[in-house]
Structure formats: structure tokens, C-alpha cells
VEXDREN-2710 file (C-alpha; in Angstrom, 1 decimal):
% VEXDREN-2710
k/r/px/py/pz
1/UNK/-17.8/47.2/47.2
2/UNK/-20.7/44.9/47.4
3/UNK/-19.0/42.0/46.1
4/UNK/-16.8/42.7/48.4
5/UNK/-18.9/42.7/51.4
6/UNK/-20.9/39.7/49.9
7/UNK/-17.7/37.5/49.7
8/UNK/-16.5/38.8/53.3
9/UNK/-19.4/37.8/54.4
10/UNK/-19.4/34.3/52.7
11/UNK/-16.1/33.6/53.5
12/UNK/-16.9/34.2/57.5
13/UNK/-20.2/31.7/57.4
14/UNK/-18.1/29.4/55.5
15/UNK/-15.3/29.2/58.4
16/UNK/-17.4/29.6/60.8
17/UNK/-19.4/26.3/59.5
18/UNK/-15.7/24.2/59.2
19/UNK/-15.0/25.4/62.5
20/UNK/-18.7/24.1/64.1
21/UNK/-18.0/21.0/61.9
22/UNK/-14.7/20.2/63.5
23/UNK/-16.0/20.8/66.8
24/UNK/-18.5/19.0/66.2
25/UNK/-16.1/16.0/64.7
26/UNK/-13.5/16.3/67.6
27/UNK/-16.7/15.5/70.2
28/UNK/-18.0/12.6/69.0
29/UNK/-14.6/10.9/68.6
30/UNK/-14.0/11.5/72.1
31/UNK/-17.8/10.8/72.9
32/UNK/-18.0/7.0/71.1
33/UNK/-14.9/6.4/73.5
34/UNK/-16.6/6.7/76.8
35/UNK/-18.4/3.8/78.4
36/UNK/-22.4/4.2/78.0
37/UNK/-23.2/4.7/81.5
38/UNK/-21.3/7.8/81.0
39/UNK/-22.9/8.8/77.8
40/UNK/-25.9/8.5/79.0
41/UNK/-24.8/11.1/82.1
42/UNK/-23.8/13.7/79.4
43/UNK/-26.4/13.3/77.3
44/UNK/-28.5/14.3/81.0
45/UNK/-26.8/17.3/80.7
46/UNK/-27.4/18.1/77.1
47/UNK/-31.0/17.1/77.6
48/UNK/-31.8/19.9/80.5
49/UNK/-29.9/22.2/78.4
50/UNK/-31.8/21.8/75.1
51/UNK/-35.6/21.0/76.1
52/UNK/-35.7/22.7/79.6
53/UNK/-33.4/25.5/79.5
54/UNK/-33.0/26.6/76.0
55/UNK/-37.2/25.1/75.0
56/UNK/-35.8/23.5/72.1
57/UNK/-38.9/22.2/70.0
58/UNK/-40.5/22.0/73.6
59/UNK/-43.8/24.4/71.4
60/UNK/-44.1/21.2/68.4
61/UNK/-43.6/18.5/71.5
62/UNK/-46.3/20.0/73.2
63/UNK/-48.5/20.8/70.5
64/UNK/-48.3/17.7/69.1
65/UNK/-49.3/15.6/72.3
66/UNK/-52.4/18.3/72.5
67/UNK/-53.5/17.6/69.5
68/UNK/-53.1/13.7/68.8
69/UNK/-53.9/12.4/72.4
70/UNK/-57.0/14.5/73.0
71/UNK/-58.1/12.0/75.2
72/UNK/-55.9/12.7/77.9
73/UNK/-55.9/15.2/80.4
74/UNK/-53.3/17.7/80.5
75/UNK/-51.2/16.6/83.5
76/UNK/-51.0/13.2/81.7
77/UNK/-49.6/14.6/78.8
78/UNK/-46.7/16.8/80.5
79/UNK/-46.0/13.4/82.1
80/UNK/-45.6/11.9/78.5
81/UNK/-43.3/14.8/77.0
82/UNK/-41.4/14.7/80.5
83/UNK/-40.3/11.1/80.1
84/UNK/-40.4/11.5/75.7
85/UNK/-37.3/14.3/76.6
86/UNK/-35.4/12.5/78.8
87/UNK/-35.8/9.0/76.2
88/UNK/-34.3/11.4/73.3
89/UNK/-31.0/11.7/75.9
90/UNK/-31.0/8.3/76.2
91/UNK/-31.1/7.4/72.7
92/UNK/-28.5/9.7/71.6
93/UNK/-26.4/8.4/74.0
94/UNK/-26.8/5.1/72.7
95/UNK/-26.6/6.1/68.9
96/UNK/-22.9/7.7/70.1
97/UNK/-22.5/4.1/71.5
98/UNK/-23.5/2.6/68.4
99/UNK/-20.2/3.6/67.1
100/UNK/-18.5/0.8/69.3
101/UNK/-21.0/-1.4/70.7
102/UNK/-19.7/-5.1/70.5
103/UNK/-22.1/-7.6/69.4
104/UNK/-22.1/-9.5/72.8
105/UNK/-23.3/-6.4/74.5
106/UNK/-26.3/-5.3/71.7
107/UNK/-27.7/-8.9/72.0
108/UNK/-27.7/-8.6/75.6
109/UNK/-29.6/-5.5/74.9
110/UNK/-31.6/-5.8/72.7
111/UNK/-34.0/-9.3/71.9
112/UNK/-35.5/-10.4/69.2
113/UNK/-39.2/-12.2/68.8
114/UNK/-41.1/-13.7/66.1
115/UNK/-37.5/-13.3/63.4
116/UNK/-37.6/-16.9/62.6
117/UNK/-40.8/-16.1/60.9
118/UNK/-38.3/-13.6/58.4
119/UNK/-35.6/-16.2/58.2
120/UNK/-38.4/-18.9/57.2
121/UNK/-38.8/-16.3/54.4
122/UNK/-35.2/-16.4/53.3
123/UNK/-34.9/-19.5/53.4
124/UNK/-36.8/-20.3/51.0
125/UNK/-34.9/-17.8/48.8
126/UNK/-37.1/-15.0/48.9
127/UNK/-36.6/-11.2/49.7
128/UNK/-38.0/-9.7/53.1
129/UNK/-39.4/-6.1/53.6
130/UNK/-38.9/-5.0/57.3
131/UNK/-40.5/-1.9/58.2
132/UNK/-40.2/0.1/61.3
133/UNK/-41.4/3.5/62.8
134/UNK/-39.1/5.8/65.0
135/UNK/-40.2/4.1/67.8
136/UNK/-37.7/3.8/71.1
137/UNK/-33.9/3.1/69.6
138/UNK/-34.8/2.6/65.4
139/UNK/-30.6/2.9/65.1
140/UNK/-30.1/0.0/67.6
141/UNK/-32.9/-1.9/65.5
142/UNK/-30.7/-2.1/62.3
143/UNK/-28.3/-2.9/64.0
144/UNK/-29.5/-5.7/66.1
145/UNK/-31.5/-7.1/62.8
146/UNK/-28.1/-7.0/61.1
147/UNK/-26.0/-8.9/63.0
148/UNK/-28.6/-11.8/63.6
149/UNK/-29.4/-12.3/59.9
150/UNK/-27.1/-14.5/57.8
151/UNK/-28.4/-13.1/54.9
152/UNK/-27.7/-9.5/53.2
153/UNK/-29.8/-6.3/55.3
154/UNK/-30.2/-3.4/52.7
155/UNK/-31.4/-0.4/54.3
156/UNK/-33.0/2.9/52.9
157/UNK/-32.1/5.9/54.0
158/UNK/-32.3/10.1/53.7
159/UNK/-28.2/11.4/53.7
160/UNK/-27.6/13.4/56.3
161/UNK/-26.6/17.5/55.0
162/UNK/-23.4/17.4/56.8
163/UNK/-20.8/15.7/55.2
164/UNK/-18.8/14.7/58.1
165/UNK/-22.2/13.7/59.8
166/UNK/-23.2/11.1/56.6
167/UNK/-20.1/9.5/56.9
168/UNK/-20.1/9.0/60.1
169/UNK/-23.5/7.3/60.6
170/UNK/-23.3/5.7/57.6
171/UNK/-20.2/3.5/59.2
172/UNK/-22.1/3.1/61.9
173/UNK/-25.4/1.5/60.6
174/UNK/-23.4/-0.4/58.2
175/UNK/-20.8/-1.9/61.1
176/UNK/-22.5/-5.1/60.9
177/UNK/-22.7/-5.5/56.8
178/UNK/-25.9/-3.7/56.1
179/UNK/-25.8/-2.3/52.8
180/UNK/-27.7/1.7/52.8
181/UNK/-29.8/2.6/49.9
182/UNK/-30.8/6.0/49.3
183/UNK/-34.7/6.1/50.2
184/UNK/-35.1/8.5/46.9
185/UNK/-34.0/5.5/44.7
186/UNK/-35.7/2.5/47.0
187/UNK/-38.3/0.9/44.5
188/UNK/-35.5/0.8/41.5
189/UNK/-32.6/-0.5/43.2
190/UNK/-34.9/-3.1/44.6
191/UNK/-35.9/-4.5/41.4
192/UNK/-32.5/-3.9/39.8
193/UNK/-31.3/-6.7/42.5
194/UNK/-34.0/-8.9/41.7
195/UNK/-35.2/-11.8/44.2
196/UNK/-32.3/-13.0/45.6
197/UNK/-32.7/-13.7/49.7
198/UNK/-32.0/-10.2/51.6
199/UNK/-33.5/-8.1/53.8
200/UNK/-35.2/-4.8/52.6
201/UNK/-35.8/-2.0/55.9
202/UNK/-37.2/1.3/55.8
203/UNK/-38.5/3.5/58.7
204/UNK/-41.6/4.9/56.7
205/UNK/-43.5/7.3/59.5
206/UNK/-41.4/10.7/58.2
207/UNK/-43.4/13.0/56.6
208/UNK/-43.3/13.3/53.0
209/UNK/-43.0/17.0/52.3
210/UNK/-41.1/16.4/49.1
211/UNK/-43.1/13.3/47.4
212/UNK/-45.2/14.0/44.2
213/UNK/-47.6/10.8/45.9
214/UNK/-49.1/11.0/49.6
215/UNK/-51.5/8.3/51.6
216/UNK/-53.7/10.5/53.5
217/UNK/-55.0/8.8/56.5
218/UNK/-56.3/9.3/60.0
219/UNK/-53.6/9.1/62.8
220/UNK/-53.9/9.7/66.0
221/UNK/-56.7/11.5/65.0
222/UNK/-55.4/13.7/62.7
223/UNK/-55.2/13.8/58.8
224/UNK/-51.7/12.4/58.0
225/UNK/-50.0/12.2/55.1
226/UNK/-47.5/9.4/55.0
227/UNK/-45.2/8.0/51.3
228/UNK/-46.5/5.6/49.3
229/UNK/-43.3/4.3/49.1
230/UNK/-44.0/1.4/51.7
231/UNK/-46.5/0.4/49.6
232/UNK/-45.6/0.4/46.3
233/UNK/-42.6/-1.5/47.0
234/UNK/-45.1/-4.2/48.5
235/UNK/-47.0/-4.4/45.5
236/UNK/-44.9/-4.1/43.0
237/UNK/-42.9/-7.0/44.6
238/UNK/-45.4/-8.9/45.9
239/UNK/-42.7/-9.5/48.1
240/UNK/-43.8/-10.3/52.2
241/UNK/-43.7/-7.4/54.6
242/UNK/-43.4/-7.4/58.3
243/UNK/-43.2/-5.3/61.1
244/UNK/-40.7/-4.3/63.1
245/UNK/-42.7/-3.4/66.8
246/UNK/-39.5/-2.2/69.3
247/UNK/-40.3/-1.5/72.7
248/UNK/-38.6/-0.8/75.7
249/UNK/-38.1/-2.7/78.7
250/UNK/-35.4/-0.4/80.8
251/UNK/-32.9/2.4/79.6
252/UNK/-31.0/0.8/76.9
253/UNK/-32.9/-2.7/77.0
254/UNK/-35.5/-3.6/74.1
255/UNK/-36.8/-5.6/72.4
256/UNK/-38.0/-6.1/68.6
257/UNK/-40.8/-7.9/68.0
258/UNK/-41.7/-9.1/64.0
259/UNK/-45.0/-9.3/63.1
260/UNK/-46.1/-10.0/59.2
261/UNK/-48.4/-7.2/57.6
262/UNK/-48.6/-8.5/53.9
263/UNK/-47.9/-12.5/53.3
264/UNK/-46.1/-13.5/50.5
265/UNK/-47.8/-13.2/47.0
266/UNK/-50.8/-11.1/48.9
267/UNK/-52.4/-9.2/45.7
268/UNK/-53.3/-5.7/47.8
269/UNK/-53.2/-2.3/46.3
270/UNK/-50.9/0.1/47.5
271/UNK/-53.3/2.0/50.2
272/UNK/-54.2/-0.9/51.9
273/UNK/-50.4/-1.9/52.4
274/UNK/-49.9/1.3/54.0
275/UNK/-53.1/1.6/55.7
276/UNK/-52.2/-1.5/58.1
277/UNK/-48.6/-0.5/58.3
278/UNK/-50.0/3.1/60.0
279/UNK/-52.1/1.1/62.3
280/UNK/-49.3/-0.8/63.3
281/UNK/-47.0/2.5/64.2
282/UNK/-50.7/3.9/65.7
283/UNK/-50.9/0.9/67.9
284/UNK/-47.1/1.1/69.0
285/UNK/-47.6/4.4/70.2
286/UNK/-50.6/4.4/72.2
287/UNK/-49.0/1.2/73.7
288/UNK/-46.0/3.5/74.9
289/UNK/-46.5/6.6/73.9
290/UNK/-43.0/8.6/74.9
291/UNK/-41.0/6.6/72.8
292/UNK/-42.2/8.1/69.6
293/UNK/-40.4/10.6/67.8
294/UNK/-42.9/13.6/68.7
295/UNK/-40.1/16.4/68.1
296/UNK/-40.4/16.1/64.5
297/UNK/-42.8/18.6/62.8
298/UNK/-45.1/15.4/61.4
299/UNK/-48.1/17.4/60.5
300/UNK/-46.9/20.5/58.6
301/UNK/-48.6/19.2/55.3
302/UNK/-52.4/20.1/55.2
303/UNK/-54.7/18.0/52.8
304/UNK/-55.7/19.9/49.5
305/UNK/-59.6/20.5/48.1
306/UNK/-58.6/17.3/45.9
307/UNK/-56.2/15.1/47.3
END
């Protein structure tokens, strides 16, 4: 009887998962067919819905502007989450876009500064490591970085759980011939390839809950933990790193900024790589604070007696 119940039971959380996965398939096929004005309308809708109806995340928003900008007053800080909700509509509505976006439109959109410093790089027939924060549009900024370079744009990156969901942004960051690279296996595919001319990117401000390694820093004020993966790569490579500064100059206009954080052949242990990498996101966010990513839980981890 219990075996029973227990695969009943299965079986119902199993269809009803297929069924929320073809919903969920069926809407963004017809979403990445409308025109972005229009996207941006729903994703209005869907924004009131989740943040100020439902309070989705609006406790971890909240706390996390309490905590990190302590300097501010309170009514400053409701104006920060206020306008850091309605920029997540706006960039979801422009990731759906992503899906379609011709390349006359995203250079409209979005301009680069300071990249012929990179391709100065691989010219001379050396790798590149680009690295970014999920500051304003980060999808758009692989993007953008791919269609301007001549030369190859690998990417690392966490696979999405759903299936369906991988797929489907994996076809769209890789629209304009970016290679993705699981971030798990980053430093060993890197050296596999050897120095051939390319562009390495990774967005390294996620939280590393699952690392055996952590940097432990101050941001924003706090203790932080952030992967060493940035920086071993650097080292290990000695290959030059910049960094990728996006900001926003209207809804669905940026522009990317690259600025070099390790030259090329710099000897520099793996902390201080990362240490001027976090002051660079640190910077970027006290420059415009509500276009960083403040939903995600980032300071779950708590420092140990001896870490």
C-alpha cells in the first residue's frame, strides 16, 4: 500500500512538473516573438505581480540594501529596491528578446569602450580573460562582446536544472558563436586549449556555496566570500584580465566599458587577482546601485573560526 501511495504520488509531481515545463515552453516561444516594447509591457505586469503583490524575495532585497548600504537612509534605499524591481522586468524582457535580437539592433543598444585594448591582446595571439559582475543586462554583454570579436568568445557557465530551460539559453548566448564551458571545469578546459587567441568570460560575483576554496573579503561592508576561480585562472595563466564595467544609459541602452585588472605576464597571487576584481564589481555598484543583482541570497555563507 505504501508503495503504492509513494508511486501515486510520484507519478502526480512528475506530470505535474511536464505539464509546468510545457507551459512554461509554449510562453516563451510565443514571448521571443513579440516586439520588445511589448515585452517589456508584460514583463510590467509580471513584475507587480511577483515583487509587489506576491513579495517575492522583496525580505532578501530588502535586507540586503539594509545591511550593505548602511550609509543611506532608509527612504533612499526603498528608492533603490523600487527602481532594482522594475530593472529585473526590464532585463527579462530583454533576455526573452535575446532570443531574436538582430545584430543591427544590439549594437544600437548596446556600445562598447576601451575593446580595442582586448583585441590589441589577440592580436598578438594571446588569450583574453573578460570578467563581469551581474551588473545591468550581463546576457546582452555576451552577446554584444560576441558579435564584435573576430576571434573565438568561450564562456563559463552554471547549467540551468531544467532541461528545456538549459537548452534554450544555451542557444541563445551562443547565437553569435560563443562557445559555453561549464564553470565546474573552467581552469582545465582552459589549459587543455592552450594559448591560441580567444576570449575567456565568466561572471564571478555568485556565491560559492559549493567550492572547497573561498576569497573572504570585505564588500559592501560585509564579509564576502567570493571563488577563487577568477583568480586562479589568472595565475595559473598568466594570461591578461579585464573588466567588463556595463552600465546603463536608458531602458535597454548600455554600454560596456573594458578596463584591464591584471596585465599580461603580471606575477600576482591568486588573492590579489580577486581582491581588485571585487573592488571593481564594489565600485560598479555604488556607481549605480539598482542594477545589481540584489535578489540573490549572496551572503548566506558565514566565515569559519579558521578560514
Amino acid at each position: 500500500m505504501c508503495s503504492c501511495t509513494a508511486y501515486r504520488d510520484g507519478a502526480r509531481s512528475f506530470i505535474g512538473t511536464a505539464r509546468w515545463s510545457l507551459r512554461l515552453r509554449l510562453l516563451i516561444g510565443l514571448l521571443a516573438h513579440l516586439p520588445l516594447a511589448v515585452l517589456y509591457a508584460v514583463f510590467g505586469v509580471v513584475r507587480i505581480f511577483a515583487f509587489d503583490l506576491v513579495g517575492y524575495r522583496r525580505d532578501v532585497i530588502d535586507g540586503n540594501l539594509a545591511a550593505s548600504l548602511v550609509e543611506l537612509d532608509d527612504r533612499e534605499r526603498d528608492r533603490i529596491g523600487r527602481e532594482f524591481r522594475i530593472h529585473v522586468g526590464h532585463v527579462l524582457a530583454e533576455i526573452i528578446h535575446g532570443g531574436q535580437i538582430c545584430p543591427e539592433s544590439l549594437r544600437r543598444r548596446v556600445a562598447l569602450t576601451g575593446f580595442d585594448a582586448v583585441l590589441r591582446h589577440l592580436g598578438r595571439g594571446m588569450p583574453v580573460i573578460v570578467a563581469a559582475a551581474h551588473q545591468c543586462n550581463w546576457e546582452w554583454l555576451l552577446l554584444r562582446m560576441s558579435l564584435e570579436s573576430p576571434y573565438p568568445v568561450e564562456a563559463a557557465y552554471k547549467p540551468l536544472h531544467d532541461e528545456w530551460a538549459e537548452r534554450w539559453m544555451s542557444r541563445v548566448r551562443s547565437r553569435f558563436r560563443a562557445r559555453l564551458m561549464p564553470a565546474k571545469t573552467l581552469l582545465p578546459d582552459v589549459l587543455k586549449a592552450g594559448p591560441r587567441p580567444r576570449i575567456i568570460a565568466l561572471v564571478a560575483d555568485q556565491e560559492p556555496v559549493s567550492a572547497e576554496r573561498r576569497h573572504w573579503t570585505q564588500f559592501l561592508g560585509r564579509e564576502t566570500a567570493f571563488y577563487c576561480g577568477l583568480g586562479d585562472l589568472a595565475r595559473v595563466t598568466r594570461y591578461p584580465v579585464f573588466f567588463a564595467r556595463m552600465w546603463r544609459r536608458s531602458r535597454g541602452n548600455y554600454t560596456i566599458g573594458f578596463e584591464p585588472i591584471v596585465e599580461s605576464g603580471e606575477t600576482l597571487g591568486t588573492a590579489e587577482i580577486t581582491e581588485r576584481y571585487v573592488r571593481k564589481v564594489e565600485a560598479q555598484i555604488r556607481e549605480a546601485p539598482p542594477d545589481w543583482l540584489w535578489a540573490n541570497r549572496r551572503w548566506k555563507l558565514k566565515r569559519g573560526l579558521y578560514t
